[in-house]
C-alpha positions in Angstrom: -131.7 -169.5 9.2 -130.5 -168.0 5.8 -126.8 -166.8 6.9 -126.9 -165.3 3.1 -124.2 -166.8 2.3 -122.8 -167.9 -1.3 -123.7 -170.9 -1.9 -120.8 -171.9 -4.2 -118.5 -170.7 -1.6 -119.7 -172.9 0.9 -120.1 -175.7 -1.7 -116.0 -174.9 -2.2 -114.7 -176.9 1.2 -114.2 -180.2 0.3 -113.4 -181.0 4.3 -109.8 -182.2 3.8 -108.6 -180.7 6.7 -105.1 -179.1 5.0 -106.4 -176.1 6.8 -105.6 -177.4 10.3 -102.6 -176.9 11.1 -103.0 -173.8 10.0 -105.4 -172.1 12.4 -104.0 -170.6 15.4 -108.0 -171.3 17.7 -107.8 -174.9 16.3 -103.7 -175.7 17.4 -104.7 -174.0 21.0 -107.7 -176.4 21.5 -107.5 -179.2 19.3 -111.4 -178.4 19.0 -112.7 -179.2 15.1 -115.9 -176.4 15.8 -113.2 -174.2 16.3 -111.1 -174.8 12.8 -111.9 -173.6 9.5 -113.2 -176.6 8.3 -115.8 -177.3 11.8 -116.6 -173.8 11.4 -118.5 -174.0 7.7 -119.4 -177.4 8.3 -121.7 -175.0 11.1 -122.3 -172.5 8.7 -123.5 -175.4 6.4 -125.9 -177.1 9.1 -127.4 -173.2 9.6 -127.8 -172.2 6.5 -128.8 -175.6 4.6 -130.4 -177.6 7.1 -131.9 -175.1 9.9 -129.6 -176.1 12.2 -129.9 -173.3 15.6 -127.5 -170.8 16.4 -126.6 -172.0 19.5 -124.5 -170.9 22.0 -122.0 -173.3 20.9 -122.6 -172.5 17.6 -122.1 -168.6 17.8 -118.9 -168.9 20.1 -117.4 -170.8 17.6 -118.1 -167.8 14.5 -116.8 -164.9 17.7 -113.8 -166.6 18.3 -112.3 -167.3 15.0 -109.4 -164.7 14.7 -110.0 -163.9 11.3 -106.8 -164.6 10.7 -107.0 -166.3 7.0 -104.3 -168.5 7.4 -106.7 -171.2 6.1 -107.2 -169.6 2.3 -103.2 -169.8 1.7 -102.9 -173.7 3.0 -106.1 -174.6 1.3 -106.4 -176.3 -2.2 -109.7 -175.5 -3.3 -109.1 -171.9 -2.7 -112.2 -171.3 -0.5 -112.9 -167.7 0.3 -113.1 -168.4 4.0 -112.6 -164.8 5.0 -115.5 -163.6 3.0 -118.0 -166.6 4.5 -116.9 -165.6 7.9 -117.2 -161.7 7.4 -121.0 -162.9 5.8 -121.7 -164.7 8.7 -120.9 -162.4 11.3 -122.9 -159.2 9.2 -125.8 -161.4 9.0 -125.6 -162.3 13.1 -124.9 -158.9 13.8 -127.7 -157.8 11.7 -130.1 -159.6 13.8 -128.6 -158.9 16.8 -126.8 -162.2 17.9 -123.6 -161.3 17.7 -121.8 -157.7 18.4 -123.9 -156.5 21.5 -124.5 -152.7 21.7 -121.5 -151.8 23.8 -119.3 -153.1 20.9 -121.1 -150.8 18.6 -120.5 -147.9 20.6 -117.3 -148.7 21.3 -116.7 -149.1 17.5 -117.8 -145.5 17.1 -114.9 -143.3 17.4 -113.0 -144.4 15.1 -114.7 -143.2 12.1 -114.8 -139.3 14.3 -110.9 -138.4 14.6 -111.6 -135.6 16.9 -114.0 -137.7 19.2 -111.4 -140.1 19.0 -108.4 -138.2 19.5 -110.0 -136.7 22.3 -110.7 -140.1 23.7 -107.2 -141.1 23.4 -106.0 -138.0 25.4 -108.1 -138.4 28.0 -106.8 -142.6 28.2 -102.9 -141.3 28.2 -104.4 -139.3 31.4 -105.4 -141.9 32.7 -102.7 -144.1 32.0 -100.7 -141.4 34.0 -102.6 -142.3 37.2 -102.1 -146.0 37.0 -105.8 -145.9 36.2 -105.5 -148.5 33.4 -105.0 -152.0 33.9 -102.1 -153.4 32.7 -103.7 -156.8 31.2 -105.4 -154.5 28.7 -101.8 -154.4 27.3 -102.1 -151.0 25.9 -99.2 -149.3 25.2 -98.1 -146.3 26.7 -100.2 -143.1 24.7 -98.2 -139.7 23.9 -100.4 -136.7 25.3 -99.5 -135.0 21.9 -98.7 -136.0 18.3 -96.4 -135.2 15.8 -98.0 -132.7 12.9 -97.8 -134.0 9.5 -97.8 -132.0 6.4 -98.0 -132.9 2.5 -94.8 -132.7 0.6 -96.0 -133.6 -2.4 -98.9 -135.5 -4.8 -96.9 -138.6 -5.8 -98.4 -140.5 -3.4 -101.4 -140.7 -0.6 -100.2 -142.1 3.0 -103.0 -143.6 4.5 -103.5 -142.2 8.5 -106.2 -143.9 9.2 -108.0 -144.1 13.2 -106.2 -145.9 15.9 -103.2 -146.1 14.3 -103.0 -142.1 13.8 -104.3 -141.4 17.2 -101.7 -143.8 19.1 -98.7 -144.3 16.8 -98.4 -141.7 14.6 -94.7 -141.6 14.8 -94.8 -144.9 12.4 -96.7 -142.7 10.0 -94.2 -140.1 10.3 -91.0 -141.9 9.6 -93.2 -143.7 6.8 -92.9 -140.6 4.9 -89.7 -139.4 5.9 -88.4 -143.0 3.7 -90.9 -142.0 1.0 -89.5 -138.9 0.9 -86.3 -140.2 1.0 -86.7 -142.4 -2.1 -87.3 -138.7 -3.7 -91.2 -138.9 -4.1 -93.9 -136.2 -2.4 -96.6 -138.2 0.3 -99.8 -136.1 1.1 -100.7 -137.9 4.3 -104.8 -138.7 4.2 -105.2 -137.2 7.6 -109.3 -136.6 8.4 -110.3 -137.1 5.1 -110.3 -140.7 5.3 -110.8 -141.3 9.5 -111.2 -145.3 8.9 -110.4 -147.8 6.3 -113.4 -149.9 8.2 -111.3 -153.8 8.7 -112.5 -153.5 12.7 -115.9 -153.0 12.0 -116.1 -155.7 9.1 -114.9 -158.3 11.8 -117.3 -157.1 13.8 -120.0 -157.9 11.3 -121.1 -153.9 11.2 -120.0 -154.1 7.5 -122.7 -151.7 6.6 -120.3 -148.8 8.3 -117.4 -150.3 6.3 -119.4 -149.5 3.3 -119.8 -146.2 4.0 -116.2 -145.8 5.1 -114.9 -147.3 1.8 -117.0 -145.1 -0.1 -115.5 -142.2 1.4 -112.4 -143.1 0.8 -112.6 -143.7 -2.9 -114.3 -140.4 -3.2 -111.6 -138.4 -1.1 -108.7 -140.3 -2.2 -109.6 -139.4 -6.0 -107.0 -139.5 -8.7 -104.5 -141.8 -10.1 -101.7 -142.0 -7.1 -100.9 -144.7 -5.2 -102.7 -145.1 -1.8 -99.7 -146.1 0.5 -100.6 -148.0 4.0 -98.4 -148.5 6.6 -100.8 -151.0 8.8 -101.5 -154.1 7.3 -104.8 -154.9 8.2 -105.8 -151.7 6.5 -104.4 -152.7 3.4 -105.7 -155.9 3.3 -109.3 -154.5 3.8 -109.0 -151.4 1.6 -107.8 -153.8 -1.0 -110.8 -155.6 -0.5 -113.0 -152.7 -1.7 -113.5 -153.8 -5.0 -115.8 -157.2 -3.3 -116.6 -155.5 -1.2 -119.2 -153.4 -2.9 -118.5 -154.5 -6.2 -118.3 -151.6 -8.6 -116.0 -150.6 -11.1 -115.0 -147.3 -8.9 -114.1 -149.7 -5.9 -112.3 -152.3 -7.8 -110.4 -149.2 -9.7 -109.6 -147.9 -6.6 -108.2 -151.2 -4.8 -106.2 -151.8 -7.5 -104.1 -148.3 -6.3 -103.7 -149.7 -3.0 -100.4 -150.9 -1.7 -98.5 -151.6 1.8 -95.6 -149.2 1.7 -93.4 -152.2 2.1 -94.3 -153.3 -1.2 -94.6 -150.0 -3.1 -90.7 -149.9 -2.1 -89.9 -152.7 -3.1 -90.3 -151.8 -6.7 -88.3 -148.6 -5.7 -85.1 -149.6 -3.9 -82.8 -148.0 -6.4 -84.3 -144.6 -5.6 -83.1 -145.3 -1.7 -80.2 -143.7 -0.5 -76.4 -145.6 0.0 -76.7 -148.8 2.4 -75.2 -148.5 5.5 -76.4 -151.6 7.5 -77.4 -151.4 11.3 -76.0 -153.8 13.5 -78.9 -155.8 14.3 -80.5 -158.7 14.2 -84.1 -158.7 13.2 -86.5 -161.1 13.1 -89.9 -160.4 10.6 -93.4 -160.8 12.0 -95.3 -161.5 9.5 -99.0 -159.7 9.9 -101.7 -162.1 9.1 -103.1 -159.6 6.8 -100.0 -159.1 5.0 -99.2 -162.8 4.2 -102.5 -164.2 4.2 -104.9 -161.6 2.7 -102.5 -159.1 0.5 -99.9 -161.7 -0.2 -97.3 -158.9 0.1 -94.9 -159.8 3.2 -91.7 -160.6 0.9 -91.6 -157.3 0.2 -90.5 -156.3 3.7 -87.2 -158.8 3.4 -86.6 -157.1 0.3 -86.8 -153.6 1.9 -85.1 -154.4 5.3 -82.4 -156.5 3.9 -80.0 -154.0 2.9 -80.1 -152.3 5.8 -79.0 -154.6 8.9 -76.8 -156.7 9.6 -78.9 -160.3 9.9 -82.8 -160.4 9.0 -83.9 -164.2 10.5 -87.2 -165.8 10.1 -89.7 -167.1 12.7 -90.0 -171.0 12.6 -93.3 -171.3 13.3 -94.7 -170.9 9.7 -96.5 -167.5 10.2 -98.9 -168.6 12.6 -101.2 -165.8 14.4 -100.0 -164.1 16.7 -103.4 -163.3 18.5 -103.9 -160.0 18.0 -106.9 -160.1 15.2 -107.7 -156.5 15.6 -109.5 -156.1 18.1 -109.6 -159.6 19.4 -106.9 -159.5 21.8 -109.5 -157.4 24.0 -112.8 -159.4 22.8 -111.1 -162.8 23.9 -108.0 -161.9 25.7 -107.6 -166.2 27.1 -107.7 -167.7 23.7 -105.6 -164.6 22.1 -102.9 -165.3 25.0 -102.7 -169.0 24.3 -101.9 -168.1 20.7 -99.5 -165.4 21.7 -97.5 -168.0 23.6 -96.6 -170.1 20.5 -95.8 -166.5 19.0 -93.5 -165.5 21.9 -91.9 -168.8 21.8 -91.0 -169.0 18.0 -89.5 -165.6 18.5 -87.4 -166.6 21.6 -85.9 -169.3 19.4 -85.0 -166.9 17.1 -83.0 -165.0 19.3 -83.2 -161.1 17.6 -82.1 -158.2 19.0 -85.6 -156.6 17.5 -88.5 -157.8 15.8 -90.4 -156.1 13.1 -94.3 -156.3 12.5 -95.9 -154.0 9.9 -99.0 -153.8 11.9 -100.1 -152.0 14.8 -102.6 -154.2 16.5 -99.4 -157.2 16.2 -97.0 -154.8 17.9 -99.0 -153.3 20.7 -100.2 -157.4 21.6 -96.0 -158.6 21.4 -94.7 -155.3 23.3 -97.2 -155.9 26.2 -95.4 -159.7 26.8 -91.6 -157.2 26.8 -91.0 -158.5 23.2 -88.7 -155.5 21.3 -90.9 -154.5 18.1 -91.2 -151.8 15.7 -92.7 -151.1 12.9 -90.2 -151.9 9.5 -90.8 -148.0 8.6 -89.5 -146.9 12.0 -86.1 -149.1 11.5 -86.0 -148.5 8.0 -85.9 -144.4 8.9 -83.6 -145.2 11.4 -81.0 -146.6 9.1 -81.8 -143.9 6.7 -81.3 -140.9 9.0 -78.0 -142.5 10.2 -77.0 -142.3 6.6 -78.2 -138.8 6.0 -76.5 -137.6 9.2 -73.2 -139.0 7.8 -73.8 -137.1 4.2 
């Protein structure tokens, strides 16, 4: 079967194994078809010698987290990400991967209203007890916060879930933007999805679409702000992904807010440090894919008492988008190494600049927030003292 995929890219894995250790499916099983480098060998006996897609075979492409630890531990630089999204478009494309129900399911989230509505309807539910608690969603507010532009210095990306559940992080996102004296128009409907769950899910055709409509509605010069980091990492992505100048133009203006910040700390106001503890969560997609997790030390720093790292060199925490509810046993393995780096850490908080990371840590009683929401925090302490 012709997964079309590059064939210099799959030529690129030289098999060392360097990868290993850094795949959170692989340290849970010890399984090689469920590592990076078992996984293109699979790709390899598809594509090159005919090889079946199995059962085994498939299993071992749904349950990679899609994590990307691999591409930072690996020498030859091989774009496993991209092989893996390639694989799982062309499965989903003829139907053996991504069953209907995920489709639909997948929906919403490019119809705010349809979604919002959705959401409403869950918090009602929730209400009753009529939502199981293994589902680990977190508690939904009935009504959001409105958000209004104060300025054109910079787009804040809203997004779908995110907006609909947490908008609160989005919120006290641009209350620091604001504070660092520039305007945030907040995308709002405009732009309803940036598209990273449905490019997992192999539907990469509506994450076309979506992308498109962002680099038409988000026109201009201004930086595109994001607050979640799997958004960034895939709206960064635009440019391969449907490689034109516009898209590659328009990646280029995408940053995590963390790391726009960063280049703007003198701008802040005075530094009045909380007394806290905080441990950083690094969000796959913010280490592995954007490269741009420093930047939250460099923001946070200033403004508590102790930031501490994880020891358990940024491993996965499980959540993979939407994986946590796809294949909640091998997502709570991998949360277990998670929730026992952070225990030896001993924090009074943790901070995770993504929302999928949070919600999966706060349904074990971990303490998390988003680095905006602590960052505002500290700030409006500040203000009320000025």
């Amino acid at each position: 079967m012709d997964l079309n995929l590059n064939p210099d890219e799959l030529a690129s894995c030289v098999q060392c194994g360097l990868c290993l250790p850094h795949c959170p499916t692989f340290r849970v099983t010890g399984d090689e078809s469920y590592s990076p480098r078992g996984r293109i060998a699979l790709m390899r006996a598809v594509q090159n010698e005919d090889a079946p897609v199995s059962f085994e075979v498939r299993r071992s492409f749904e349950t990679c987290v899609q994590c990307r630890g691999c591409e930072t531990a690996c020498p030859s630089s091989v774009p496993f990400g991209h092989l893996m999204e390639t694989v799982r478009e062309t499965l989903a494309d003829t139907h053996q991967m991504t069953p209907r129900w995920q489709r639909v399911a997948f929906a919403p989230l490019s119809h705010p209203r349809l979604l919002r509505a959705g959401s409403k309807a869950l918090s009602v539910a929730q209400a009753a007890s009529l939502v199981p608690k293994k589902l680990g969603l977190p508690p939904l507010p009935r009504h959001q916060p409105e958000m209004h532009a104060s300025g054109d210095d910079v787009y804040l990306f809203t997004g779908c879930v995110m907006d609909a559940w947490q908008r609160s992080i989005h919120v006290d996102t641009q209350r620091v933007i604001e504070s660092a004296g520039f305007g945030a128009r907040p995308t709002g409907d405009d732009v309803p999805c940036c598209g990273a769950l449905q490019a997992h899910a192999g539907l990469t055709a509506r994450t076309r679409k979506l992308a498109k409509q962002a680099i038409r509605e988000l026109a201009g010069d201004q930086p595109v702000l994001v607050d979640s980091a799997g958004c960034g990492a895939a709206m960064k992505e635009y440019g391969h992904l449907l490689g034109t100048d516009d898209a590659v133009r328009f990646s280029a203006r995408v940053y995590d807010v963390s790391e726009w910040l960063a280049g703007h700390m003198d701008r802040l106001p005075a530094r009045k440090p909380l007394d806290l503890r905080v441990a950083v969560q690094d969000p796959c997609h913010l280490r592995h894919v954007q490269r741009a997790h420093l930047a939250t030390r460099t923001v946070l720093a200033p403004y508590v008492r102790e930031l501490v790292e994880l020891d358990d060199e940024g491993l996965c925490c499980g959540a993979g988008g939407a994986y946590s509810v796809l294949e909640p046993e091998m997502a709570a393995l991998i949360k277990k190494r998670k929730l026992a780096a952070i225990e030896r850490a001993a924090p009074d908080i943790v901070v995770s600049a993504n929302p999928g990371c949070s919600m999966h840590l706060a349904a074990s009683g971990v303490n998390v927030v988003h680095p905006m929401t602590l960052l505002n925090k500290a700030l409006a302490a500040e203000r009320s003292h000025s």
